[in-house]
C-alpha atoms as a printed R data frame, in Angstrom:
    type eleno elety resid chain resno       x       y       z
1   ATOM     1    CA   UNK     A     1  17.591 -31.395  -4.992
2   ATOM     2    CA   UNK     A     2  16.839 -29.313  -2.119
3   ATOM     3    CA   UNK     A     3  13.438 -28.738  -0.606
4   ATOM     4    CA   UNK     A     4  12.501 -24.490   0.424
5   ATOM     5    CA   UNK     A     5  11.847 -24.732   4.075
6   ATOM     6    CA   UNK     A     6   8.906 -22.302   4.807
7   ATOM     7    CA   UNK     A     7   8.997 -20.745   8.193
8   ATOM     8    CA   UNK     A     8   6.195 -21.085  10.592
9   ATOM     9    CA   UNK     A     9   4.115 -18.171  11.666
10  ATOM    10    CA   UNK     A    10   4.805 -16.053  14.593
11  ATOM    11    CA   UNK     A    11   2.081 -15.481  16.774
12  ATOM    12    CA   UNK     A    12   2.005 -11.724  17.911
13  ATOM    13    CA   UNK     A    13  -0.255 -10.630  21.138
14  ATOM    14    CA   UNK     A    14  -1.608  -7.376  20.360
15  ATOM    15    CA   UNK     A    15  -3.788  -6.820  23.032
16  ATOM    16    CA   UNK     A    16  -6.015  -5.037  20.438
17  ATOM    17    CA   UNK     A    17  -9.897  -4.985  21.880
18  ATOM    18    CA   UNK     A    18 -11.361  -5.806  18.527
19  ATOM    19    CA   UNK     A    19 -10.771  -7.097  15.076
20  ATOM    20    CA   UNK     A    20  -7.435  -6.039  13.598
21  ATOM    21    CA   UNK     A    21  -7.974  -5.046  10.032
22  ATOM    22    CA   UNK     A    22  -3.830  -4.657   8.687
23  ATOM    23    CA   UNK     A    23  -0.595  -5.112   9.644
24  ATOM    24    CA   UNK     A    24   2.742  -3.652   8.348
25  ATOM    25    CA   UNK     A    25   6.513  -4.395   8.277
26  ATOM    26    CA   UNK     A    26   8.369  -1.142   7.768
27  ATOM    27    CA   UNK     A    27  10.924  -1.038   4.970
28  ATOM    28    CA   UNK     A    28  14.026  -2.581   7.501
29  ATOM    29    CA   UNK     A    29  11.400  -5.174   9.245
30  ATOM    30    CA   UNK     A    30  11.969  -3.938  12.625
31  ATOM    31    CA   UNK     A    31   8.469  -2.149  13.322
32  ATOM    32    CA   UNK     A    32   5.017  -4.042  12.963
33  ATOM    33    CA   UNK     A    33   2.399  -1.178  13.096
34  ATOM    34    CA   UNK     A    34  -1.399  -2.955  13.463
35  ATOM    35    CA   UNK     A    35  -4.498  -0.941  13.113
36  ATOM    36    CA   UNK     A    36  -8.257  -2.374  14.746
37  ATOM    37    CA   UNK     A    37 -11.686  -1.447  15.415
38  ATOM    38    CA   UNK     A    38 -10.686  -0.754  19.210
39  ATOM    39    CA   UNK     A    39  -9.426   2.816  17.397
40  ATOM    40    CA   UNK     A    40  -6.098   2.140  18.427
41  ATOM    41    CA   UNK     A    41  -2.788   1.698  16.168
42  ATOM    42    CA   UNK     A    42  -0.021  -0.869  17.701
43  ATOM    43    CA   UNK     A    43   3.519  -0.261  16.920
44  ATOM    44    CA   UNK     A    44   5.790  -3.105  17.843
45  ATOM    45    CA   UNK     A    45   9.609  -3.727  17.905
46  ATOM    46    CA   UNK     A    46  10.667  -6.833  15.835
47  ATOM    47    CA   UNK     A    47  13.601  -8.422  17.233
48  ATOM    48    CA   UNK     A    48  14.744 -11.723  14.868
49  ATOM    49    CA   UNK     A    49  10.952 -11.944  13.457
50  ATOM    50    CA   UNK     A    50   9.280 -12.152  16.475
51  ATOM    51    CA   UNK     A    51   7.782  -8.681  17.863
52  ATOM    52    CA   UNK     A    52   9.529  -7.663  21.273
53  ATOM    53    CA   UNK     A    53   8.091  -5.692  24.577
54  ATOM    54    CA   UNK     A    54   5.120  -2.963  25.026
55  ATOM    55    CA   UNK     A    55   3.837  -1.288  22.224
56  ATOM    56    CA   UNK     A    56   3.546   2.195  21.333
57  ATOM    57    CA   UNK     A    57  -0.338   2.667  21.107
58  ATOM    58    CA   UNK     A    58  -1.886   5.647  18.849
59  ATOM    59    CA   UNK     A    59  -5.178   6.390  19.295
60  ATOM    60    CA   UNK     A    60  -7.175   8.464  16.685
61  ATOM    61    CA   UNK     A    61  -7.032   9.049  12.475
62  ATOM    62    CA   UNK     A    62  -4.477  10.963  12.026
63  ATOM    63    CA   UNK     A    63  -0.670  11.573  10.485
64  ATOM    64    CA   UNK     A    64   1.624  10.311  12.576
65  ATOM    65    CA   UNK     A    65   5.859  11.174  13.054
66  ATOM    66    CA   UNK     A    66   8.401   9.294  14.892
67  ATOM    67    CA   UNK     A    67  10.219  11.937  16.831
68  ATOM    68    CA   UNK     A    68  13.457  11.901  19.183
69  ATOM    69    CA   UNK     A    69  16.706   9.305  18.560
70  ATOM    70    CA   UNK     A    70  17.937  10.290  15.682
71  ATOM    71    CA   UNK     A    71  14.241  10.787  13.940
72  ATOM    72    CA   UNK     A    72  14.418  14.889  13.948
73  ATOM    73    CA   UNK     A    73  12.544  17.489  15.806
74  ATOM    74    CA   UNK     A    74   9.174  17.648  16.690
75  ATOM    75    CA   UNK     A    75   6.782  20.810  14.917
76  ATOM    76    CA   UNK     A    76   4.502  21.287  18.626
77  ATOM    77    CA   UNK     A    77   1.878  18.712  18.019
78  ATOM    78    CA   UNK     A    78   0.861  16.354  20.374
79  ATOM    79    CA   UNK     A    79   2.822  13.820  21.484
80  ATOM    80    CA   UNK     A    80   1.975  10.068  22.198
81  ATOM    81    CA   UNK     A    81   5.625   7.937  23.265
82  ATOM    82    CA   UNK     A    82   8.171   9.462  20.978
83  ATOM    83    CA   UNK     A    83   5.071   9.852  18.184
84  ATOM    84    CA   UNK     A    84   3.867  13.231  17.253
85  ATOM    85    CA   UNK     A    85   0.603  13.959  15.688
86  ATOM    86    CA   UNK     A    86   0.979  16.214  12.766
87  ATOM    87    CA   UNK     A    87  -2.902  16.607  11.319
88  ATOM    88    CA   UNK     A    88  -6.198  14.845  11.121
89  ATOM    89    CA   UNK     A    89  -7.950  13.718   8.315
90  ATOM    90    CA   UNK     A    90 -10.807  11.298   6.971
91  ATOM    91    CA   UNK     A    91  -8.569  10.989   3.838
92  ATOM    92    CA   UNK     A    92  -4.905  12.660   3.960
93  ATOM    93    CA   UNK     A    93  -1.845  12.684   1.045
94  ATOM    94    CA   UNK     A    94   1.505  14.073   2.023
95  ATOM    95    CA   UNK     A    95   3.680  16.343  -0.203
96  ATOM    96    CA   UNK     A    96   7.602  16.969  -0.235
97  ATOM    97    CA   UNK     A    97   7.183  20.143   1.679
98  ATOM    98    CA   UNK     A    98   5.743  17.946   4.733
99  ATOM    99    CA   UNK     A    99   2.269  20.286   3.930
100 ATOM   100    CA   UNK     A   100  -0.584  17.674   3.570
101 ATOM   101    CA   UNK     A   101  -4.127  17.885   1.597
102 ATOM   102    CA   UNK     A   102  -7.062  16.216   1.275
103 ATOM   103    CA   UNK     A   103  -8.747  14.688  -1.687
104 ATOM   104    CA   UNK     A   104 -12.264  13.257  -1.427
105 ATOM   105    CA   UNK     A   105 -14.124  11.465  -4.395
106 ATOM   106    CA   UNK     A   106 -16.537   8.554  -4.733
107 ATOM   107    CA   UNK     A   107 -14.484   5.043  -5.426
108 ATOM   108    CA   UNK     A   108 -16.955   2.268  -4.255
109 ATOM   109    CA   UNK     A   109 -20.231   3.030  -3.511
110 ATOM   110    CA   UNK     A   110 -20.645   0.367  -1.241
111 ATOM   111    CA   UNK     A   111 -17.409   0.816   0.486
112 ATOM   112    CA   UNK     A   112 -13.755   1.012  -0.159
113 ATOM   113    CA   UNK     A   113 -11.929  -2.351   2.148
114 ATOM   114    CA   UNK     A   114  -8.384  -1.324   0.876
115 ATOM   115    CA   UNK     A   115  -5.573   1.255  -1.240
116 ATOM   116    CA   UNK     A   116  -2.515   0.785  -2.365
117 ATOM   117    CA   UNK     A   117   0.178   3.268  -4.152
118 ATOM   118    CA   UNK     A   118   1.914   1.831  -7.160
119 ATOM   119    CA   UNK     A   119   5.190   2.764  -7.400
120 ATOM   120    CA   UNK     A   120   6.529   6.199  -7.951
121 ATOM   121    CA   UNK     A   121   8.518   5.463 -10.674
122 ATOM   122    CA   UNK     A   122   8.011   3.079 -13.918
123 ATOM   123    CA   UNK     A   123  10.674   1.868 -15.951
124 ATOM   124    CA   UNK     A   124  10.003   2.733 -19.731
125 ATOM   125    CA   UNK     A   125  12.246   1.089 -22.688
126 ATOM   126    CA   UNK     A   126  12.945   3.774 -25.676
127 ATOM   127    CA   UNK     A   127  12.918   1.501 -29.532
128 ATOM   128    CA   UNK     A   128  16.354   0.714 -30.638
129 ATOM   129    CA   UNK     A   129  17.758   3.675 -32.951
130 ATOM   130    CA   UNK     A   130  21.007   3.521 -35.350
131 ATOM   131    CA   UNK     A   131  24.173   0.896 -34.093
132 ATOM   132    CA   UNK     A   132  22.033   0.338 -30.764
133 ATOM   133    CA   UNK     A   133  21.351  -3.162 -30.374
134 ATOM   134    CA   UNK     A   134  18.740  -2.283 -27.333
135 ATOM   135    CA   UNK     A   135  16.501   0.490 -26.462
136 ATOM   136    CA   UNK     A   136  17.803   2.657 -23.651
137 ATOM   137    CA   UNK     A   137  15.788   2.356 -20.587
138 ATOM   138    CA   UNK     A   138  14.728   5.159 -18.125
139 ATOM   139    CA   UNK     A   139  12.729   5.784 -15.299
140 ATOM   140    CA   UNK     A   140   9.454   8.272 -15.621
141 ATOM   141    CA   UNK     A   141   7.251   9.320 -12.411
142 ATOM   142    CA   UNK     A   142   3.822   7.917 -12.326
143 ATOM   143    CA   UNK     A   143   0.805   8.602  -9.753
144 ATOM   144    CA   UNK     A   144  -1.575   5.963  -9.919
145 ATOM   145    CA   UNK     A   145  -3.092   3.642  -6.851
146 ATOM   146    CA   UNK     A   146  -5.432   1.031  -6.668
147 ATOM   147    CA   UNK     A   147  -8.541   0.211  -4.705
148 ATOM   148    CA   UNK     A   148 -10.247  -2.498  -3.722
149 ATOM   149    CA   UNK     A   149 -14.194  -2.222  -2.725
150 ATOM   150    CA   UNK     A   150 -17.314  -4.546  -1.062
151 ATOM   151    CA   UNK     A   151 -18.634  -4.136  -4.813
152 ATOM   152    CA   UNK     A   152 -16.400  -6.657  -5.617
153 ATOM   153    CA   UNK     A   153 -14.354  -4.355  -7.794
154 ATOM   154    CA   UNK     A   154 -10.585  -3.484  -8.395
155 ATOM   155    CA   UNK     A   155 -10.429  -0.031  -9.576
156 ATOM   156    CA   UNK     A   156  -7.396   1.805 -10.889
157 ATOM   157    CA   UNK     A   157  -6.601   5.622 -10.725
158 ATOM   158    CA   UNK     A   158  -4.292   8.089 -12.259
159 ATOM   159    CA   UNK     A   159  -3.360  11.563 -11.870
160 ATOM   160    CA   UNK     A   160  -4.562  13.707 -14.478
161 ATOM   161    CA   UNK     A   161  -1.670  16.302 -14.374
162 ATOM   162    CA   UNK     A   162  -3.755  19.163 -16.316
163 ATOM   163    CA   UNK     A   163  -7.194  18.970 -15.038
164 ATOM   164    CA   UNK     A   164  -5.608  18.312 -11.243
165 ATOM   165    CA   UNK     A   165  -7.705  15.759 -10.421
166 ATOM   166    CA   UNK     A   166  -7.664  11.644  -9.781
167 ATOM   167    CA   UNK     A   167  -9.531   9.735 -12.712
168 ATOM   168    CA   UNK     A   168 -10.098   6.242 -12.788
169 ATOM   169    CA   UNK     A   169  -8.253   4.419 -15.481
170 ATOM   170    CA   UNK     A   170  -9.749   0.973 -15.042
171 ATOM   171    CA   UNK     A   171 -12.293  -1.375 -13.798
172 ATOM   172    CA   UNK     A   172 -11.044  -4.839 -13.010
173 ATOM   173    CA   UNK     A   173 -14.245  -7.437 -12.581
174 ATOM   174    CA   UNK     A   174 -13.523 -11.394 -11.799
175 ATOM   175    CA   UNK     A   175 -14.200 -11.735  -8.513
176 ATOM   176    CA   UNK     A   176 -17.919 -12.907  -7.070
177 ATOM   177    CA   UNK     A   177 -17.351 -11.323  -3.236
178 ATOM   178    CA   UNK     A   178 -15.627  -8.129  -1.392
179 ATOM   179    CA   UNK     A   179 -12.814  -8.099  -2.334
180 ATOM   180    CA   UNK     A   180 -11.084  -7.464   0.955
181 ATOM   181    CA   UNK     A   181  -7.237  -6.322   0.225
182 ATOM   182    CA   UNK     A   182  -4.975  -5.481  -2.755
183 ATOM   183    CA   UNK     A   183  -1.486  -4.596  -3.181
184 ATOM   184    CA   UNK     A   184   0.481  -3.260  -6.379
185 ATOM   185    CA   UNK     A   185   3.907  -4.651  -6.713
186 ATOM   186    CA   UNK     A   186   7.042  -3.297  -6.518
187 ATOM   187    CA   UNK     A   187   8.361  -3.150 -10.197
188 ATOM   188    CA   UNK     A   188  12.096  -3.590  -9.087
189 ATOM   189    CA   UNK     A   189  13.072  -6.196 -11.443
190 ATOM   190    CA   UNK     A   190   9.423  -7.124 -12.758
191 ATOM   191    CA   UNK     A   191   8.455  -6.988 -16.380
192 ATOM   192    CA   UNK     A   192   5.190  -5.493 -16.081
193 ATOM   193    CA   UNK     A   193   2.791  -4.113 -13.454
194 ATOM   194    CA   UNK     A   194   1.158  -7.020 -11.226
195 ATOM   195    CA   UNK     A   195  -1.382  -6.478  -8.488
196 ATOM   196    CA   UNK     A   196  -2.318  -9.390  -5.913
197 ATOM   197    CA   UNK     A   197  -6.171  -9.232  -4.453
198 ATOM   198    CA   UNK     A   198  -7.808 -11.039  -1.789
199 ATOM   199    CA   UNK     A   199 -11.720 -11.778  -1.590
200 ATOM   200    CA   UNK     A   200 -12.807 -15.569  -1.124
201 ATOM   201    CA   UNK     A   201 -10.208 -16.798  -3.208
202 ATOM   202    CA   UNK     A   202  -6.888 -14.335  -4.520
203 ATOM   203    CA   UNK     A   203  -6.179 -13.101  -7.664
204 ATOM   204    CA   UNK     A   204  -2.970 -12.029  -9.693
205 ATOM   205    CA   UNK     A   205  -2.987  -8.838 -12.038
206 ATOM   206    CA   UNK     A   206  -0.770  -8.521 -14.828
207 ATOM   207    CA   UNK     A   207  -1.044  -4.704 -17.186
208 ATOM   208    CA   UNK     A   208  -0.660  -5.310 -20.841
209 ATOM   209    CA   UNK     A   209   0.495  -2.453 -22.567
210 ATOM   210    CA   UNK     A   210  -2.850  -2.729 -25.191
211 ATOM   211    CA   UNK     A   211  -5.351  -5.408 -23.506
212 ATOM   212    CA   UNK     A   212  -5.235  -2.923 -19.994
213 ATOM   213    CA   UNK     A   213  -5.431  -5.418 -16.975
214 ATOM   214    CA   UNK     A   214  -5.715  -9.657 -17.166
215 ATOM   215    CA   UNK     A   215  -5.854 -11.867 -14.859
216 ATOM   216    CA   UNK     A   216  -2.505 -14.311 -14.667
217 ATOM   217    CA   UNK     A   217  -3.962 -17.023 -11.725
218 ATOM   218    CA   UNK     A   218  -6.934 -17.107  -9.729
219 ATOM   219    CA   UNK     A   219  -5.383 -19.274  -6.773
220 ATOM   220    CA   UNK     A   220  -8.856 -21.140  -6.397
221 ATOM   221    CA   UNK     A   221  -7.144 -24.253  -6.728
């Protein structure tokens, strides 16, 4: 029986001037975009898992688009290498239009350490009718994030569609420090909803469609 090698990390310089508080893969793996106090964003090429040459460094909050090769046409904004910047804002959301807005409302009240989007779409199982053996499945659009706070509190939010507003859904409690970072799952292939969260020790989320959110491990061992 064969042993799963894990690879070992990758050191990246980043030449940032103070802590770095994330790092991202894009979707294909080939950028690594890092964000730190120093008010500067990183964007790296990543060549066979190791990041490659200069990188492109961003400087202010704002919304960012790749423009030139093959990435469309800039809209007049400023440009920093091949990056436009399209508009500022403490707290920004995008629409399909490429328009963006702002929405502002208390989360954590003794500050919010990390968001996440949950995915766009959830996949939603109709009963079994008549001769059908199985319920036929289909896909329904869902806005809902979560957040993660120094009040050492997960909080969930949804969308309310008719009073136009975010409400929060649920309060997750279980850890005993910040917790520092969360991420919702992709649901490609998942039967459920799982979030992972980081404080002193991590924790793993599962939704239950009556019991609302339970914890599945606690990784303190």
């Amino acid at each position: 029986m064969s042993v799963a090698q894990t690879s070992k990390p990758v050191p990246v310089e980043t030449q940032h001037e103070d802590m770095i508080h994330d790092a991202q893969l894009d979707y294909y793996g080939k950028r690594l975009a890092t964000c730190s106090s120093d008010k500067t964003i990183r964007i790296f090429n990543v060549v066979k898992g190791e990041a490659k040459g200069e990188p492109v460094i961003l400087k202010g909050v704002f919304i960012w688009k790749e423009v030139g090769s093959g990435q469309g046409k800039g809209s007049g904004g400023e440009l920093q290498d091949g990056w436009e910047r399209i508009k500022e804002h403490t707290l920004h959301s995008a629409s399909d239009d490429g328009s963006t807005d702002v929405s502002i409302f208390p989360a954590h009240g003794t500050g919010a350490n990390a968001v996440s989007w949950a995915p766009s779409v959830v996949s939603t199982t109709a009963p079994a009718t008549g001769r059908a053996q199985q319920g036929q499945s289909s896909l329904s659009p869902q806005k809902r994030f979560v957040t993660a706070g120094s009040d050492n509190l997960i909080r969930i939010w949804g969308y309310d569609e008719e009073a136009k507003k975010w409400t929060e859904e649920e309060v997750i409690k279980g850890h005993e420090d910040w917790v520092r970072d969360v991420a919702w799952a992709p649901n490609i292939g998942l039967p459920g909803m799982y979030i992972a969260s980081a404080s002193q020790y991590g924790g793993l989320w599962k939704e239950g469609l009556s019991q609302g959110w339970e914890c599945v491990s606690d990784f303190a061992s």
